[in-house]
N, C-alpha and C positions, 0 to 999 in steps of 0.2 A: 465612571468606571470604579467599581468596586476595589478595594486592596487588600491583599490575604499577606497576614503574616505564618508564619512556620517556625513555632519554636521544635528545640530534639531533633533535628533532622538525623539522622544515621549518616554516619559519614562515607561510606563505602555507598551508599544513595545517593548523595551529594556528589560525590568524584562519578559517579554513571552519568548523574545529569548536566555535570558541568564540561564531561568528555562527550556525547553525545551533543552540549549546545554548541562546543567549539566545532565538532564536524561539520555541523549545519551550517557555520557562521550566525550563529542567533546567540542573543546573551541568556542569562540563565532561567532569566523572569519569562522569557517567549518561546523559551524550551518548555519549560515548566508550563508552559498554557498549552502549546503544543501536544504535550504528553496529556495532559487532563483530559483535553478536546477529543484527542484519538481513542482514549481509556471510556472516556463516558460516552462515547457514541456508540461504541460496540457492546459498553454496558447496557445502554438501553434500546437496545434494536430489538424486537420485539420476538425476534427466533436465534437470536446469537447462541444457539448452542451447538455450533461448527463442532467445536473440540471435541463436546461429550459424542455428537455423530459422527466424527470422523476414529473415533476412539473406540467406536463398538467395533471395526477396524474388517470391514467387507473387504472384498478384493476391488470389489466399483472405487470405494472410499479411499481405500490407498491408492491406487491410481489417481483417482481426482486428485487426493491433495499432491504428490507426485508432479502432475500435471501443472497442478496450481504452483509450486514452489519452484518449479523449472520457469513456468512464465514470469513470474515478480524477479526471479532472480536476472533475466532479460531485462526485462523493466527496469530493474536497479543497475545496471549497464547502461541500457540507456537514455533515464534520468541522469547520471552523471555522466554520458557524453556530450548531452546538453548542458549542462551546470545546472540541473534542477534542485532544490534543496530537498525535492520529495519525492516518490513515487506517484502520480499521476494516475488516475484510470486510464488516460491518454496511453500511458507510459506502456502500461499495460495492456492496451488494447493494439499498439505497435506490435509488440511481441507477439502478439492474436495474430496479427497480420502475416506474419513472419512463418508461422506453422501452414504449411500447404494443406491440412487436413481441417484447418479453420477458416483460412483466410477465403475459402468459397460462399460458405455460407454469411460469414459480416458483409462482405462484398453485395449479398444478393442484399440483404440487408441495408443496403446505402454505406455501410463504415466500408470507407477505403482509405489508404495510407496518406491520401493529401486531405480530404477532410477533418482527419484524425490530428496531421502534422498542423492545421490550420489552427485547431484548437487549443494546442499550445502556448506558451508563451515565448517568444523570442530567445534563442539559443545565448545561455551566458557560459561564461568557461569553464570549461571541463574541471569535473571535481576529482576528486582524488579518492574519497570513501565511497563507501556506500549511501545511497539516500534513505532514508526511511522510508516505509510504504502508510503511505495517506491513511486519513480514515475513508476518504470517499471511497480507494482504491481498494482497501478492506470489507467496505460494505458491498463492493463489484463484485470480488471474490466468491462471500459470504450467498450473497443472495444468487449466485450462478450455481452454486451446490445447494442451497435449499432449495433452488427450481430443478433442477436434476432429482433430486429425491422425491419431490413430489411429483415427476411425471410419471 
C-alpha cells in the first residue's frame, strides 16, 4: 500500500478532518482516505454534473433535490440508529420504504423493508452525530436524477 505524505496542510482543514474522523470514530489517516474515496468517485462518474443541473433550478429539479435531501436526511437518522458509521444506499432505500408514494413501486420491484434490512450489517450502537452519506449512496442519488432527466 502506497503512503502519502502532506506537507502545508491549512489548519482550519486539518481541525474539519480531524472533527469529522472523531465523529466517525476512524483516525485521521482513514478519514482522509475516506474523504479522497467519496471526492474522486463522484469526480469521476462520467455525468456528475448534479449541481450545474440542479442549478439551472426547474421547478422538477428543486423538487428532486427537495425530495432527495428530505430522504438522506432519514437515512442519516437511520444510519445512526443503527450505529452506522455511514449513509448506506440501504440506509436510504429504508427511507424509500417509508414514503407511501414510493414504497409501492420498490415493493413491485422486489425491494421490501426485510430485504433491504437483511442487507445491512448488524445494528451497533446508536451514534450520536450525523453519518456521512457514502459514495455508493451518492452515486444512488446522482444516477436516480440523471435517469429522471433523461426520461
Amino acid at each position: 500500500m502506497a503512503t502519502l505524505h502532506v506537507r502545508n496542510f491549512p489548519d482550519d482543514l486539518y481541525e474539519r478532518l480531524r472533527a469529522s474522523a472523531e465523529a466517525e470514530n476512524r483516525s485521521i489517516s482513514a478519514q482522509a482516505i475516506a474523504v479522497l474515496r467519496t471526492g474522486l468517485s463522484l469526480q469521476d462518474h462520467p455525468r456528475s454534473r448534479v449541481g450545474e443541473l440542479l442549478a439551472e433550478g426547474s421547478p422538477f429539479k428543486r423538487r428532486f433535490a427537495q425530495q432527495a435531501k428530505a430522504l438522506v436526511v432519514r437515512g442519516q437518522a437511520l444510519a445512526r440508529e443503527r450505529g452506522a458509521g455511514e449513509v448506506a444506499p440501504a440506509h436510504v432505500l429504508l427511507a424509500m420504504l417509508e414514503d407511501p408514494i414510493l414504497r409501492p413501486s420498490l415493493e413491485r420491484g422486489g425491494v421490501t423493508h426485510e430485504s433491504v434490512t437483511a442487507a445491512l450489517p448488524p445494528d451497533a450502537e446508536p451514534g450520536r452525530r450525523r453519518p456521512p452519506i457514502s459514495a455508493e449512496a451518492r452515486r444512488m442519488l446522482e444516477n436516480a436524477l440523471l435517469a429522471t432527466l433523461d426520461a
